[in-house]
C-alpha positions as CSV (number, residue, x, y, z in Angstrom):
1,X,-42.0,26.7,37.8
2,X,-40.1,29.7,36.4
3,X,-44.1,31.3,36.3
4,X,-44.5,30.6,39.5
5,X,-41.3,32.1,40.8
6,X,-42.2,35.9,39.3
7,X,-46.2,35.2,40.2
8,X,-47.6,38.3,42.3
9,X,-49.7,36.1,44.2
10,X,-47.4,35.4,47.6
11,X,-49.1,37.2,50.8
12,X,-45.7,38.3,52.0
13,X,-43.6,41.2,51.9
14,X,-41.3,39.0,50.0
15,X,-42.5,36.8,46.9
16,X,-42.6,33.3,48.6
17,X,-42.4,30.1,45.9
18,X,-42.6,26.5,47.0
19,X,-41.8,23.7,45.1
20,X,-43.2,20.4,46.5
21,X,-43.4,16.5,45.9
22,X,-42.4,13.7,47.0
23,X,-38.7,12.4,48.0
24,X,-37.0,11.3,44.9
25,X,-38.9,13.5,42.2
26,X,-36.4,15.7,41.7
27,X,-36.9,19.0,43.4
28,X,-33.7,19.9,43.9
29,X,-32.4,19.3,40.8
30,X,-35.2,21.2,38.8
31,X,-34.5,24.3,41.6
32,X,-31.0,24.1,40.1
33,X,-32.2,23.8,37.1
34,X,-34.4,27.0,37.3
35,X,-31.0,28.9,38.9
36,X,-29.5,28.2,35.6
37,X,-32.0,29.7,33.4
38,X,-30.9,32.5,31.4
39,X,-34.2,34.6,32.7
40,X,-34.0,33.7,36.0
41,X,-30.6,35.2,36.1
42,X,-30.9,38.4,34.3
43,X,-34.1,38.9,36.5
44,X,-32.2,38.5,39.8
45,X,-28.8,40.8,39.5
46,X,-27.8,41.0,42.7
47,X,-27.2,37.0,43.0
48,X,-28.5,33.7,43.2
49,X,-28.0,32.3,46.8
50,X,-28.3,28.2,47.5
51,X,-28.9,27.5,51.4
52,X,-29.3,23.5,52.0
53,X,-31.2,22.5,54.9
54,X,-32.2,18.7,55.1
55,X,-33.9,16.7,58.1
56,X,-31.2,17.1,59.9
57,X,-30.6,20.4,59.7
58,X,-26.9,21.3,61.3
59,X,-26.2,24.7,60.0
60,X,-24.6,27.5,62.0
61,X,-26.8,30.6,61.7
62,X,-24.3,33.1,62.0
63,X,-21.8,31.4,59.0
64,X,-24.8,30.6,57.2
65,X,-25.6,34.3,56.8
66,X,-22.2,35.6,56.7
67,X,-21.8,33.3,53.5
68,X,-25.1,34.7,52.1
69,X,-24.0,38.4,52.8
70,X,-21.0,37.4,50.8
71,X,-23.2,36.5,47.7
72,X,-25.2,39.8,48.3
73,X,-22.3,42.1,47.9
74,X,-21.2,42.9,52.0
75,X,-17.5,43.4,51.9
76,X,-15.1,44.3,54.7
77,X,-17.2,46.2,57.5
78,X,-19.7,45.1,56.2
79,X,-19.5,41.7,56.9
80,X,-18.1,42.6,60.8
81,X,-22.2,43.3,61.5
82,X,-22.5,39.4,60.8
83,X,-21.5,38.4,64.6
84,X,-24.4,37.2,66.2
85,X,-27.7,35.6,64.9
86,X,-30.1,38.7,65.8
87,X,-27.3,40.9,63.9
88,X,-27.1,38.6,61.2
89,X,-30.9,38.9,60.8
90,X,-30.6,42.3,61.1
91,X,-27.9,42.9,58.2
92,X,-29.4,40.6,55.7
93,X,-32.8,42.1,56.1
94,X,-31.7,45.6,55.7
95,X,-29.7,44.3,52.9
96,X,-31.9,42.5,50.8
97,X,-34.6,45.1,51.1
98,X,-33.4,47.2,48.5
99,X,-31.8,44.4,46.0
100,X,-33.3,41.8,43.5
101,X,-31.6,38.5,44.8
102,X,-33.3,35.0,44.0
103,X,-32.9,32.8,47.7
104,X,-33.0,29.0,47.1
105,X,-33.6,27.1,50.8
106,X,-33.6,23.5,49.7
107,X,-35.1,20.6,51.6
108,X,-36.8,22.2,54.3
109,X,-38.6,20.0,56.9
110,X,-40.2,22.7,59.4
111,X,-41.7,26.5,59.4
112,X,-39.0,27.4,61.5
113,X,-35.7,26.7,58.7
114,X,-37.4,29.4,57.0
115,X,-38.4,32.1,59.4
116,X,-34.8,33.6,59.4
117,X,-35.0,34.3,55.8
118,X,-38.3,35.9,55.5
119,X,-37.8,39.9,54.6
120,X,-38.8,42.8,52.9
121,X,-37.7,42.9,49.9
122,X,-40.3,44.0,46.5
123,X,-37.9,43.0,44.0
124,X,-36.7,39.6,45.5
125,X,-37.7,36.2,45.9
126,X,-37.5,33.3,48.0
127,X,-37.6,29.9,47.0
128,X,-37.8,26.5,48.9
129,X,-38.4,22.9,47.9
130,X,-39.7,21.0,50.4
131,X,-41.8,17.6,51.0
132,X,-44.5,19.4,52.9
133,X,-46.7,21.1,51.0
134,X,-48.6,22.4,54.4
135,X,-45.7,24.7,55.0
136,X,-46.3,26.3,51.7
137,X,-50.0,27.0,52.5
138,X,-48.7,28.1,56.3
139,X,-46.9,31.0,55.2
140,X,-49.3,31.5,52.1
141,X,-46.6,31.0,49.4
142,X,-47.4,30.0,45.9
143,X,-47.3,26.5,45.6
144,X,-45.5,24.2,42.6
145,X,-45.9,21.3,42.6
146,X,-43.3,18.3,41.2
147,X,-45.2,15.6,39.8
148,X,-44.4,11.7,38.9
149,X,-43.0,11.8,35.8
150,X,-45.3,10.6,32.3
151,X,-44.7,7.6,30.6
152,X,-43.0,8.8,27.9
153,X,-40.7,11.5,30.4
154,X,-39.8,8.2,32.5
155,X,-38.8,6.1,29.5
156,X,-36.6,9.1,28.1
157,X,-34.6,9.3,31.5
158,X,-34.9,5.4,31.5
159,X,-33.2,5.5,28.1
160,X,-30.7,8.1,28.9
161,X,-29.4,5.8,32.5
162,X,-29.3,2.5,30.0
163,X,-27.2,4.6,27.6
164,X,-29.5,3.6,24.6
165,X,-29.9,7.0,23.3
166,X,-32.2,6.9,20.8
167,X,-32.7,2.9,20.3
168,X,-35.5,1.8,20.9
169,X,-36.6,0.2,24.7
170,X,-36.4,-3.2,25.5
171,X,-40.6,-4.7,25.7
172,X,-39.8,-4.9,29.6
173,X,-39.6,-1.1,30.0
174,X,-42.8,-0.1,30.4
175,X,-43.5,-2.6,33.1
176,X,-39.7,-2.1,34.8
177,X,-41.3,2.1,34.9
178,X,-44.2,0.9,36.4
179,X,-42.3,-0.8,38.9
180,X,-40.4,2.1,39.7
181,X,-44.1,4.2,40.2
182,X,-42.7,6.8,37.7
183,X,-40.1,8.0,40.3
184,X,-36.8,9.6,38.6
185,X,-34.5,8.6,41.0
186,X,-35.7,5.1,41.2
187,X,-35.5,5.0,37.2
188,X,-32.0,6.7,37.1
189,X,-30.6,3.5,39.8
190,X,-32.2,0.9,37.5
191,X,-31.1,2.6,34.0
192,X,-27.7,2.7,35.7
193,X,-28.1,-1.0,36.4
194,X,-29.3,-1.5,33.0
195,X,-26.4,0.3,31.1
196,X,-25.1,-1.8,28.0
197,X,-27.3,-4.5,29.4
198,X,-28.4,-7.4,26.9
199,X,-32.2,-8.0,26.5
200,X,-32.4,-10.6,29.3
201,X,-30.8,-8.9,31.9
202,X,-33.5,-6.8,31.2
203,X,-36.6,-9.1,31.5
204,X,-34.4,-10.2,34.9
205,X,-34.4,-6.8,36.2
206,X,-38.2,-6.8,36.0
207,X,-38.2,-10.0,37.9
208,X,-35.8,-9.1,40.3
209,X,-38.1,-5.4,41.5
210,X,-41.2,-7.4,41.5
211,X,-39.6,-9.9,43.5
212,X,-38.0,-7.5,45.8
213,X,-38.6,-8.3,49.3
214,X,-37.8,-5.6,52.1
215,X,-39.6,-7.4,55.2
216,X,-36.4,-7.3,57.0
217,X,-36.2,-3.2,57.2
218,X,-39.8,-2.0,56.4
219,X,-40.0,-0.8,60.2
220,X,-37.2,1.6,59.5
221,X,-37.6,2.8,56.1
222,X,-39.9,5.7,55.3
223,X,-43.7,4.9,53.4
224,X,-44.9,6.1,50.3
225,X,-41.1,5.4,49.3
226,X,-41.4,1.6,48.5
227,X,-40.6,1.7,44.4
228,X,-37.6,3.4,45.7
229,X,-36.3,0.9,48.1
230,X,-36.8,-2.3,45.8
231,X,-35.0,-0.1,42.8
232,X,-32.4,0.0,45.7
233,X,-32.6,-3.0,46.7
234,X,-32.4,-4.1,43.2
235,X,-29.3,-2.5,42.2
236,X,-27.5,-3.2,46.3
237,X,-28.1,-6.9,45.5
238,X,-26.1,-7.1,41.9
239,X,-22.9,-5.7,43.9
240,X,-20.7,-7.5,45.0
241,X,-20.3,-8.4,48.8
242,X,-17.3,-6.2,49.5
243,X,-18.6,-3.7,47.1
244,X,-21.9,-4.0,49.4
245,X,-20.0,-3.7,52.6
246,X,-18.4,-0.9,51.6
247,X,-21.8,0.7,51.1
248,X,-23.2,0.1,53.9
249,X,-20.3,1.7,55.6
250,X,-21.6,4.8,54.5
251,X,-24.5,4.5,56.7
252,X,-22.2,6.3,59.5
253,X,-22.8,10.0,57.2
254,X,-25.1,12.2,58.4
255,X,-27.8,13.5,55.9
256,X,-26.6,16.0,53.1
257,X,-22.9,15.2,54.4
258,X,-20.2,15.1,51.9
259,X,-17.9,12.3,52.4
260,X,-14.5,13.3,51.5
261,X,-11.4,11.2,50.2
262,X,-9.8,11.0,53.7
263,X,-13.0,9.6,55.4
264,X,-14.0,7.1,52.6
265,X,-10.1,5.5,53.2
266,X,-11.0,5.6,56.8
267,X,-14.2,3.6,56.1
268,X,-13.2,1.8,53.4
269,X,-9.4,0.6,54.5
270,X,-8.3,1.7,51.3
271,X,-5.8,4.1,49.8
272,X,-7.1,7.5,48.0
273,X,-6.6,6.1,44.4
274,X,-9.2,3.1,45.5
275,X,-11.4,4.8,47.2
276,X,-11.4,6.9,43.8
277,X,-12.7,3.8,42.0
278,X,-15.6,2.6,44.3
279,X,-16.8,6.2,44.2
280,X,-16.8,6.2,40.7
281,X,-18.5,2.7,40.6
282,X,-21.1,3.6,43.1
283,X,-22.0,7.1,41.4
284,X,-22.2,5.0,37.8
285,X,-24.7,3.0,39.6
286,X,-26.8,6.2,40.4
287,X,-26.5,4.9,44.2
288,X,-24.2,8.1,44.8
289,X,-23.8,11.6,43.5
290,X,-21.2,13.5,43.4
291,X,-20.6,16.7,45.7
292,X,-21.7,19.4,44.0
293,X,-23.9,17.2,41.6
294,X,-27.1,16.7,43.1
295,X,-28.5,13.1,42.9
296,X,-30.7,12.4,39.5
297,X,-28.7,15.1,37.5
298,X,-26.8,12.8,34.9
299,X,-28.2,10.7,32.1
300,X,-27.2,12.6,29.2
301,X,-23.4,12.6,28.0
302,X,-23.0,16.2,29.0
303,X,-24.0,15.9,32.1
304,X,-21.7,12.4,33.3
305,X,-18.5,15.2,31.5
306,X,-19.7,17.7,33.6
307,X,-19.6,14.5,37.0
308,X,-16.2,13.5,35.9
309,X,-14.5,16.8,36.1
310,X,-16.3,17.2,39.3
311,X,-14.8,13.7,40.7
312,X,-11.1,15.0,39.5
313,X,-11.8,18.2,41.5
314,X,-12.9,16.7,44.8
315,X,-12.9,13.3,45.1
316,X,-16.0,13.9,47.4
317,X,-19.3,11.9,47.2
318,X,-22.9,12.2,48.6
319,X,-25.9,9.9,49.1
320,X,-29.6,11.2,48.3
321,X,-31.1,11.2,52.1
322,X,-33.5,8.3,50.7
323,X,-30.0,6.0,49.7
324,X,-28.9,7.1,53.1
325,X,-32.4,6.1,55.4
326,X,-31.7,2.2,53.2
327,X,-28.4,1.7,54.4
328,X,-29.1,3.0,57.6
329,X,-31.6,0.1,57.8
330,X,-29.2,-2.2,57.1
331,X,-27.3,-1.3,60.0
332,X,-27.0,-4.2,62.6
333,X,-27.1,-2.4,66.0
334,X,-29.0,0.7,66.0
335,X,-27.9,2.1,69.1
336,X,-24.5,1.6,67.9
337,X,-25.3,3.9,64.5
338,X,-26.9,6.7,67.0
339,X,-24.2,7.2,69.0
340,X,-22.0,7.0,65.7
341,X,-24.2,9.7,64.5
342,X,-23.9,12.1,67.8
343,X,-20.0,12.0,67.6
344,X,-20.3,12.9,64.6
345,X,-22.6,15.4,65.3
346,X,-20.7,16.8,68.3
347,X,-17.0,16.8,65.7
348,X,-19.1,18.3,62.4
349,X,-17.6,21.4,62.7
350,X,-13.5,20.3,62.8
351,X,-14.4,17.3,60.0
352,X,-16.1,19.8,57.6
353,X,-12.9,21.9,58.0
354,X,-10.5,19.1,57.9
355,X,-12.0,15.5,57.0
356,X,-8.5,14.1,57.9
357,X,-9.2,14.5,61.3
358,X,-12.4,11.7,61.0
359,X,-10.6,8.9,62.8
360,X,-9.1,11.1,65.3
361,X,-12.3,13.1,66.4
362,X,-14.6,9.9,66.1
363,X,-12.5,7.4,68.7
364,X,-12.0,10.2,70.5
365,X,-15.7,11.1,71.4
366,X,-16.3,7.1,71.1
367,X,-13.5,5.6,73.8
368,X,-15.9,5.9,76.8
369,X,-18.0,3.4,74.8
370,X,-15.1,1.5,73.9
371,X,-13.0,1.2,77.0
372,X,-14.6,0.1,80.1
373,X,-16.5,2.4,82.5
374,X,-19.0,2.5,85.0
375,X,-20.9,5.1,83.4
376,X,-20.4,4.4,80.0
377,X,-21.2,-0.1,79.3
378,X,-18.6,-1.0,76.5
379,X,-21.0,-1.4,73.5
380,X,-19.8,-3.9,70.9
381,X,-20.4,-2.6,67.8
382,X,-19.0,0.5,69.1
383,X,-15.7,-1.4,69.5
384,X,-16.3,-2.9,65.9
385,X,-16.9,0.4,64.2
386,X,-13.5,1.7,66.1
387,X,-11.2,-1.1,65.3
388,X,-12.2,-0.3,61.6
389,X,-11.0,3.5,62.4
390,X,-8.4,2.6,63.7
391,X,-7.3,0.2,60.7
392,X,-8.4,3.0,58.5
393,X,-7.0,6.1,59.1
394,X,-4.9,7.4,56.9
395,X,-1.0,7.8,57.8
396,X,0.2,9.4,59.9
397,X,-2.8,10.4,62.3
398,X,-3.4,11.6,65.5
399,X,-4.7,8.9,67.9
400,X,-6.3,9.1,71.3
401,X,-5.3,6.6,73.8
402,X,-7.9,7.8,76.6
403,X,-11.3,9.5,76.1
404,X,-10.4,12.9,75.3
405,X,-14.1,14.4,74.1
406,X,-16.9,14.9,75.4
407,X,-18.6,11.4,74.2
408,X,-22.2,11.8,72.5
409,X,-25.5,11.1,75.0
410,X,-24.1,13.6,77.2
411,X,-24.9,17.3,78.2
412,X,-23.2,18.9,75.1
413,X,-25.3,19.2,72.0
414,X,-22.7,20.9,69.4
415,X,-20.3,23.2,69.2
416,X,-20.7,26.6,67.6
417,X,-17.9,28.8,66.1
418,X,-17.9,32.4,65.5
419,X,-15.9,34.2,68.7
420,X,-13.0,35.4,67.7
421,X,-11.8,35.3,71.2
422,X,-12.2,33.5,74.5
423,X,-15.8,32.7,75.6
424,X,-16.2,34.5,78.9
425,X,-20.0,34.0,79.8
426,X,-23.2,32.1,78.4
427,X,-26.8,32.5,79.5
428,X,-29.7,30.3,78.4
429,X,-33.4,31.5,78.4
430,X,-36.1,29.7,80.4
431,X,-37.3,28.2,77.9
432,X,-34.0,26.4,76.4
433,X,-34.5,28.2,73.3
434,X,-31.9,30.7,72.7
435,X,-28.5,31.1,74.5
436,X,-26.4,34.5,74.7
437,X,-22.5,34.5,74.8
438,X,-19.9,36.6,75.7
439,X,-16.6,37.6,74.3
440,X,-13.7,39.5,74.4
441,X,-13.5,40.9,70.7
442,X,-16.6,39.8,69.1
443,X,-19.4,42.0,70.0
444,X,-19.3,46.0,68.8
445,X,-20.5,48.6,70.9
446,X,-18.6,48.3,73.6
447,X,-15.4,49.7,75.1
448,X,-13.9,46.7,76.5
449,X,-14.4,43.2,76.3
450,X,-18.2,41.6,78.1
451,X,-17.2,39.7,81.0
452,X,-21.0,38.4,81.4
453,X,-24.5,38.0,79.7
454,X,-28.1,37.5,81.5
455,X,-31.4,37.0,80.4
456,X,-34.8,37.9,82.3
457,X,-38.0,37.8,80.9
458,X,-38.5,41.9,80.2
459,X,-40.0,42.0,76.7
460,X,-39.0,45.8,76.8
461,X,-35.6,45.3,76.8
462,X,-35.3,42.4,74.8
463,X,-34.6,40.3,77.7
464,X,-30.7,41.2,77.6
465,X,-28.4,42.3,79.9
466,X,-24.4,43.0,79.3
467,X,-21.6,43.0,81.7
468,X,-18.8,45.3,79.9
């Protein structure tokens, strides 16, 4: 891979490396992997940026780039230019012309999460990991591809989960590998169900993944993933059922979002010190990662040290999107979980500041669904999902009585920061594609604040117009 990255062979102006596969195999973790390499490092001076994107890609453009013209080197005035996406553009393309950065986008689903960060730049590279190999041919990058893991790779990581270091495998291994189609993260849940395991839960194990039965939520669980999902499966069914319920709670987490201390209590019902322990229970099962530890990174002793200080530090956990389309399935009411998902949408950018504020911004955006309107049917689950908020929510807490946000399934979308003072005026192109606003203190160039923005279709004047 680390041939690939400083290969010649990309037909852009900057070097273009994509590393491909499958969910599960471990792209992310080898791109980290590669960021950590002594060569790779010395070969890219100027920094090593990580941008996440993810299927559901929620990232604000402007903060995105003004954290990424941090890790370039912009300081102070510098970083002013950052106020607007086109600026934003602008800055980081004149800057990384003339450095030698390494820029990691990982888990991109579409063309278009790239196109921002294609630039000039002869000494620079740009990596992305991504399931769709297409996009790699698209832009004409040079393609790496992450393959299943051999047999004796997978019985290695298989060894490393079980905590058998270098004792020999049980005679079900082989088949329990096969099982799991060579996938690493599928072997890393099972090792972790394995650990310190006696020589039949072994042989059960086996029987249990061939036995595996996931009629009930095929139609909503991605193909090609199936060795996954019984590994899953597997490991979800050893639990026990509050252990499960509490798992399934975290279907309500949008994808790549970390859930912090304050809004596992608020799912969970349970103080910070508990919600401690089921973390810790659910990340020693490989069905959670850490934040900041990317999913399929432990096995070996250094690595679960490395975990452990990282749970002290934030208390914070992820799920692999593939952990987070099963429990999603499980789900009973699906139009329930969407609407769960667009509140949570529509709050992202308070909880990611503040994830004390989960209960609060959640029942607020959810009332209209809760108490009865004509507009808005009560929806049941809704009202479930609310009472367990309200139960929750760590003390004290603000708590809406009446609906008092915009509820998801309405005109607003999300909200965007970045204006430093009131929003005065916003215009949308014809297409829906783009919107302008204006502010008092934001934009530079003017004399005074801009009272109004329009867009026409004029191609010669970029389609602008300013009210100062």
């Amino acid at each position: 891979m680390r041939d690939a990255l400083f290969s010649d062979r990309s037909r852009q102006p900057i070097g273009l490396t994509a590393l491909a596969g499958m969910g599960g195999i471990g792209k992310t973790v080898l791109a980290q992997a590669l960021t950590r390499d002594e060569v790779v490092q010395q070969a890219f001076p100027d920094g090593i940026v990580w941008i996440t994107m993810g299927r559901e890609s929620k990232y604000d453009l402007v903060t995105t780039f003004r954290e990424v013209g941090k890790a370039l080197g912009a300081l102070g005035d510098e970083l002013q230019g950052y106020d607007t996406e086109l600026a934003c553009i602008n800055q980081y393309k004149t800057s990384l012309k003339q450095k030698a950065a390494l820029i990691v986008v990982d888990d991109v689903w579409k063309k278009s999460d790239l196109d921002p960060f294609l630039a000039e730049s002869p000494r620079s590279r740009l990596l992305f990991t991504t399931r769709d190999a297409s996009i790699a041919r698209f832009i004409g990058a040079q393609e790496h591809t992450a393959e299943l893991l051999a047999l004796e790779q997978s019985r290695e990581l298989l060894a490393a989960w079980a905590g058998l270091g270098s004792k020999p495998l049980p005679p079900e291994a082989d088949a329990i590998i096969d099982e799991c189609g060579n996938l690493p993260l599928a072997l890393s849940v099972i090792g972790a169900l394995l650990r310190d395991a006696s020589p039949e839960v072994w042989n059960d194990t086996l029987d249990l993944l061939r036995k595996a039965d996931l009629a009930a939520i095929a139609d909503q669980l991605p193909p090609g993933q199936e060795s996954f999902f019984r590994a899953v499966e597997v490991s979800f069914k050893t639990l026990a059922p509050e252990m499960q319920k509490r798992y399934q709670a975290l279907a309500v987490l949008l994808e790549d979002m970390a859930a912090a201390l304050p809004i596992l209590e608020t799912l969970w019902g349970v103080n910070d010190a508990e919600a401690r322990r089921i973390s810790r229970h659910l990340v020693d099962r490989s069905l959670a990662h850490w934040e900041g530890v990317k999913a399929g990174g432990a096995g070996q002793e250094g690595t679960k040290q490395g975990d452990a200080k990282q749970e002290e530090k934030t208390g914070s956990i992820r799920l692999h999107d593939l952990q987070l389309d099963y429990v999603r399935a499980q789900y009973p009411h699906r139009e329930a979980l969407d609407l769960i998902h667009g509140a949570l949408r529509l709050s992202s950018h308070v909880v990611e500041r503040d994830p004390g504020q989960f209960a609060s911004q959640l029942l607020g955006r959810l009332l209209p669904y809760v108490q009865p309107q004509e507009a808005l049917p009560p929806i049941p689950f809704v009202q479930q999902f609310t009472s367990c908020l309200v139960e929750g929510a760590p003390r004290p807490w603000l708590r809406p009585l009446r609906p008092a946000l915009v509820p998801p399934g309405t005109a607003l979308l999300r909200t965007l920061s970045g204006h430093s003072d009131s929003v005065n005026s916003v215009a949308v192109s014809a297409a829906g594609r783009r919107a302008v606003s204006a502010s008092r203190k934001t934009l530079s160039g003017h004399s005074a604040g801009v009272e109004g923005v329009a867009m026409s279709c004029g191609r010669a004047a970029g389609g602008l117009g300013f009210l100062g």
